[in-house]
C-alpha positions in Angstrom: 20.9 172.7 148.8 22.5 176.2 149.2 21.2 177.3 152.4 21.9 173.7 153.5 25.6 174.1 152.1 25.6 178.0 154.4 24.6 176.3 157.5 27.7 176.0 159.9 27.1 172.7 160.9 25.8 170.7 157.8 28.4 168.2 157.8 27.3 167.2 161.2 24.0 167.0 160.4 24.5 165.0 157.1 26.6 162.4 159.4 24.0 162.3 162.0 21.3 161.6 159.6 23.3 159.0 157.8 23.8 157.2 161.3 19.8 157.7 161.9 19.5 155.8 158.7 21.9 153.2 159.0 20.4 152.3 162.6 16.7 152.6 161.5 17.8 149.8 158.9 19.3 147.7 161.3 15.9 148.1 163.8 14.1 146.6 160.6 16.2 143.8 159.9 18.5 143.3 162.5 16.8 144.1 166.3 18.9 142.2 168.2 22.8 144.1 166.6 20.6 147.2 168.2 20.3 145.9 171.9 22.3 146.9 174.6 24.4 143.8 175.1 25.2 143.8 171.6 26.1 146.9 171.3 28.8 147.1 174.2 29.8 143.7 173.4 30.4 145.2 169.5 32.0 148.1 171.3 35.2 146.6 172.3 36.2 146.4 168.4 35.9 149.8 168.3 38.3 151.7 171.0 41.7 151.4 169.8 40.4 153.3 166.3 38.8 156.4 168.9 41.4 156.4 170.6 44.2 157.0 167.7 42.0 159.5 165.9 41.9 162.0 168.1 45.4 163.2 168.2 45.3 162.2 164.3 42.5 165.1 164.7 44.5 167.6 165.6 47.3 166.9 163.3 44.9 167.0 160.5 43.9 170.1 161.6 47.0 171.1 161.5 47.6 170.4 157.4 49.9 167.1 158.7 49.2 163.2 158.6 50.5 160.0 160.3 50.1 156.8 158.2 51.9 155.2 160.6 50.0 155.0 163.6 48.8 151.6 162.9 52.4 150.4 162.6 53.4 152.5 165.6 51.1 150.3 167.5 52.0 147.0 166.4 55.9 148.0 167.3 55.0 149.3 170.6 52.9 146.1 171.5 56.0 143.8 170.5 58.0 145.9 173.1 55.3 145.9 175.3 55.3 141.5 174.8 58.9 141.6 175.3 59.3 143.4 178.1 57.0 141.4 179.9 58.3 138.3 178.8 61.3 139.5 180.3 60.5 140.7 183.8 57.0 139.4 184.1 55.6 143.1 185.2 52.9 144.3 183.7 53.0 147.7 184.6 56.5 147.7 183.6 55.6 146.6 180.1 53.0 148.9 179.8 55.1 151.8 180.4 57.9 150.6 178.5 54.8 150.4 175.3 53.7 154.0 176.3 57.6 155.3 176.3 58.3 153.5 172.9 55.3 155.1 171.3 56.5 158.4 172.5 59.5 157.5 171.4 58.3 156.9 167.6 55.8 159.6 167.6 58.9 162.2 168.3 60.5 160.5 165.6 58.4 161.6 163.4 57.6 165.2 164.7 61.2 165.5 164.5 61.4 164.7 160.6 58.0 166.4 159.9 59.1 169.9 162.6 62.7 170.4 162.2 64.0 168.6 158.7 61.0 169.9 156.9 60.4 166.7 155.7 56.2 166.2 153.8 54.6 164.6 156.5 53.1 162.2 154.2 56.2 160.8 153.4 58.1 160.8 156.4 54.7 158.6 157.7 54.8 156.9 154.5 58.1 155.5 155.5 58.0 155.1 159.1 55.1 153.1 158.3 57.3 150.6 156.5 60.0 151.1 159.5 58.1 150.5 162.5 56.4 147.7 161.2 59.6 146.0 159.9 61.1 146.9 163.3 58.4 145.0 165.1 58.8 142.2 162.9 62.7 142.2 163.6 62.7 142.6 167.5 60.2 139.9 167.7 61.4 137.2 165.4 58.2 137.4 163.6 56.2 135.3 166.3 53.5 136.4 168.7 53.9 136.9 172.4 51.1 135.4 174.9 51.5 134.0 178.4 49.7 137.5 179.4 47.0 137.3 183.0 43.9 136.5 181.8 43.2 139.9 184.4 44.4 141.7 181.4 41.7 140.8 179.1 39.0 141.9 181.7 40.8 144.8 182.1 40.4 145.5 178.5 36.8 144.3 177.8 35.1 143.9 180.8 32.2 146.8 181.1 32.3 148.7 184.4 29.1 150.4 184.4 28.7 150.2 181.0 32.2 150.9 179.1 35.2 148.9 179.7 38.0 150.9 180.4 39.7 151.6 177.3 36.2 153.6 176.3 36.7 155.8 179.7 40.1 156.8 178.0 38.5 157.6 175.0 35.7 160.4 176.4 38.3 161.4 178.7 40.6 161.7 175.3 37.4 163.6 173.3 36.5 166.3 176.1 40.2 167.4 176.7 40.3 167.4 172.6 37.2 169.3 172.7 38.1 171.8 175.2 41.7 172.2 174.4 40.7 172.9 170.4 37.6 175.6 171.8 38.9 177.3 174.5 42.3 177.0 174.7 45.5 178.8 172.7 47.2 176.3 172.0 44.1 174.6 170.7 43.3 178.1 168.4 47.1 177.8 167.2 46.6 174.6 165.9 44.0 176.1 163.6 46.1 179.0 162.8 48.7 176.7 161.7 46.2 174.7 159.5 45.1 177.7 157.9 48.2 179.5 157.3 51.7 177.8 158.1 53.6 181.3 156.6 51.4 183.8 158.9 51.6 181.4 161.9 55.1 181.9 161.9 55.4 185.2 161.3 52.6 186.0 164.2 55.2 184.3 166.4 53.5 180.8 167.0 56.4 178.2 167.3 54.8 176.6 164.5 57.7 173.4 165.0 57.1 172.9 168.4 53.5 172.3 168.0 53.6 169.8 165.0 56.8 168.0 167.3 54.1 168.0 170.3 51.5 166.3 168.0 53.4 164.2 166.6 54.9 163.1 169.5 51.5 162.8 171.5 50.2 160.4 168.4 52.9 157.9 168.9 52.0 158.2 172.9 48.6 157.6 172.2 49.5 154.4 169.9 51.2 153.0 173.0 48.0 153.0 175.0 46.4 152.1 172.3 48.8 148.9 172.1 48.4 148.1 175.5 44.3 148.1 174.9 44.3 145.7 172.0 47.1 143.3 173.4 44.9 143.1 176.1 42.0 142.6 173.9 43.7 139.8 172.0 46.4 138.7 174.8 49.0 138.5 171.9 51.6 140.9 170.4 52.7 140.1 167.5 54.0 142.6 164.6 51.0 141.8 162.5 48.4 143.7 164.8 46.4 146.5 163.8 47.4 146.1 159.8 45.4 149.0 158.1 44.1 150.5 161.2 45.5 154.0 159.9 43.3 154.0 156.6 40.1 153.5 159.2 41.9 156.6 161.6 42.3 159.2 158.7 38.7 158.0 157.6 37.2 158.8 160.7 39.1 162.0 161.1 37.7 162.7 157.4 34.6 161.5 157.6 34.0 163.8 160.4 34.8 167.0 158.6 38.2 167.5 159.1 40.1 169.1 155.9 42.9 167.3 154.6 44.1 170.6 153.7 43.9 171.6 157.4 42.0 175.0 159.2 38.6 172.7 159.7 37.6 170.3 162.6 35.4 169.3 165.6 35.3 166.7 168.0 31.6 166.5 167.6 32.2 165.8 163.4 34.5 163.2 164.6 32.5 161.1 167.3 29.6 160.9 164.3 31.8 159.8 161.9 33.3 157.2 164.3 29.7 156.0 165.0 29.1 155.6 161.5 32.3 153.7 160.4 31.9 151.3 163.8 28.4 150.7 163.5 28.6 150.3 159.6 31.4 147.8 159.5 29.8 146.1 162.7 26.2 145.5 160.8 27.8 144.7 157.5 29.3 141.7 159.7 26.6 141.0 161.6 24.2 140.9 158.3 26.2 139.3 155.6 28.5 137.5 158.1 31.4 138.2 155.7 33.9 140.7 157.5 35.9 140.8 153.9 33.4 143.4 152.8 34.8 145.5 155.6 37.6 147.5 153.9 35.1 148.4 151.2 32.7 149.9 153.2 35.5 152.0 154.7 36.6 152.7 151.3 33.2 153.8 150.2 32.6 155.2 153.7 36.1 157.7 152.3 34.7 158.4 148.8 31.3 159.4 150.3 33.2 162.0 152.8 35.1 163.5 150.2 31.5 164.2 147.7 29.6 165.3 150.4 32.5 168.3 151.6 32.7 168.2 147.4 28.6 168.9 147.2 28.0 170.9 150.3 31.1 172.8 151.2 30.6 176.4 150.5 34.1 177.0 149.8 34.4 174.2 147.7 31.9 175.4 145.2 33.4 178.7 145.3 30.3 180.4 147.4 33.1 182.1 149.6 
C-alpha cells in the first residue's frame, strides 16, 4: 500500500481499475449495455455533465467551486426558449443562451474575484437565484415548438459521437494543454496551492478566478443549448442536481477540494465511471431512483481512497 500511495499516478490507476471492474461485471451479466449501439445510444445522457466539469476543473484547481452550474443552465435554457419563441431563430437563441451564461458566470467571478466573497456561498446562493430567475422569466411552464433538426443535431452520431461529444474532446485537450503547457494553465495551480504567494509573485490572482468563473457560466450556456436540444423543452426544472454529479466527477478524478491537484486524464476516468455506473445500475435494476445514491457513494468512495492512498494525507510528505 505504501509504494502504491508514492506512485504519481495511483489515483488514476485505482479509477481505471474500478472502471475495468465495473465493465467486466457488466460483460457477465449484462453483454448487450457493453455493445456499441448501446453504448453511444447511452452516451447522449452523459455530455452535458463532461462538458460542465471541465471548467468546474479548473476552478477546483484553483481552491474555488460553483454549485450553481446546474441552475445556470436551467436559466440560460429558459432564455434560450424565450428568445426563440420570440423571433423564431435558432441561432439567435443560441447565442442569446451562450451570452446569458456568460453573463451569470461573471456574476459570480465578480463576487468570488473582487468582493472577496467564499465561493461556496456566493454559488450557494446564486444557485437559489438563477434557478428562481428561470422559474420567474418563464412563468414556470416549459417551452417546446423547437425543429425536430435540433434534436438530431444534439443526438444524432456523426461518425460515432454526436456533436455535443466533439465539444467535449475538443473542451478536454485545450484543458489538457492549457493546464500542462501553458502559464496561465501553471498559474492556476499556483493559485490552488498558495493564494498569498500567488499574489505576491505578481499573478493577478482576481483576474483568473473572474476568467473561470466567467468561462463556467459560458460553458453552462452550451451546455443548455445541448440538453434543450436533447429534450426539445426548456423549462426551469432542467438539469436539477447536475452540480452534485459535476463536483463528483471533478473529485472523483483526483482533483483536491483544497485546490493545487488535477488532470484531465483523472477526470475523463472518473467521468467514465460515474456515466457508465449510473447507466448499468439503470439498465440492471431498471430503477433510475438508485441513481443519486450511487453518485453519493461514488463521492464517499473518492474521498477514502485520496483518505487511504494520498501520501500527503497520511502525513508521508
Amino acid at each position: 500500500m505504501k509504494a502504491l500511495a508514492r506512485f504519481e499516478h495511483w489515483h488514476e490507476v485505482v479509477l481505471a481499475a474500478l472502471l475495468a471492474a465495473l465493465l467486466t461485471y457488466a460483460a457477465l451479466t449484462e453483454p448487450r449495455f457493453l455493445s456499441a449501439a448501446a453504448q453511444v445510444d447511452l452516451s447522449t445522457h452523459a455530455w452535458e455533465l463532461a462538458l460542465l466539469s471541465l471548467p468546474m476543473l479548473l476552478i477546483v484547481i484553483t481552491g474555488g467551486i460553483d454549485l450553481s452550474v446546474g441552475s445556470a443552465l436551467a436559466l440560460c435554457a429558459v432564455v434560450l426558449g424565450l428568445v426563440f419563441e420570440r423571433w423564431h431563430s435558432l441561432p439567435t437563441a443560441c447565442a442569446a443562451a451562450v451570452l446569458a451564461g456568460s453573463a451569470v458566470g461573471a456574476l459570480n467571478g465578480f463576487f468570488v474575484s473582487k468582493i472577496k466573497v467564499h465561493p461556496l456561498i456566493v454559488t450557494l446562493a446564486t444557485l437559489a437565484a438563477f434557478r428562481g430567475v428561470a422559474q420567474g422569466i418563464s412563468l414556470g411552464r416549459p417551452i417546446g415548438g423547437f425543429p425536430g433538426g435540433f434534436q438530431d443535431l444534439a443526438t444524432t452520431p456523426h461518425a460515432g459521437l454526436p456533436l455535443p461529444g466533439y465539444l467535449f474532446l475538443v473542451g478536454l485537450i485545450a484543458t489538457g494543454v492549457v493546464l500542462a503547457k501553458t502559464a496561465f494553465g501553471r498559474s492556476v495551480f499556483v493559485v490552488g496551492h498558495n493564494e498569498t504567494a500567488a499574489v505576491f509573485s505578481g499573478l493577478s490572482v482576481d483576474r483568473i478566478k473572474l476568467l473561470l468563473y466567467t468561462l463556467a457560466g459560458t460553458v453552462a450556456g452550451i451546455a443548455a443549448i445541448c440538453m434543450v436540444g436533447r429534450h426539445l423543452t426548456a423549462k426551469a426544472d432542467l438539469a436539477g442536481g447536475l452540480e452534485l454529479e459535476v463536483i463528483t466527477a471533478v473529485v472523483l478524478g483526483g482533483a483536491s477540494i483544497n485546490g493545487g491537484r488535477g488532470n484531465v486524464v483523472g477526470l475523463l476516468l472518473g467521468l467514465a465511471l460515474i456515466h457508465e455506473t449510473r447507466e448499468f445500475v439503470s439498465w440492471h435494476w431498471s430503477r433510475s431512483e438508485l441513481n443519486p445514491i450511487v453518485i453519493g457513494a461514488l463521492l464517499i468512495l473518492s474521498v477514502l481512497l485520496h483518505r487511504l492512498l494520498s501520501p500527503r494525507s497520511r502525513g508521508e510528505e
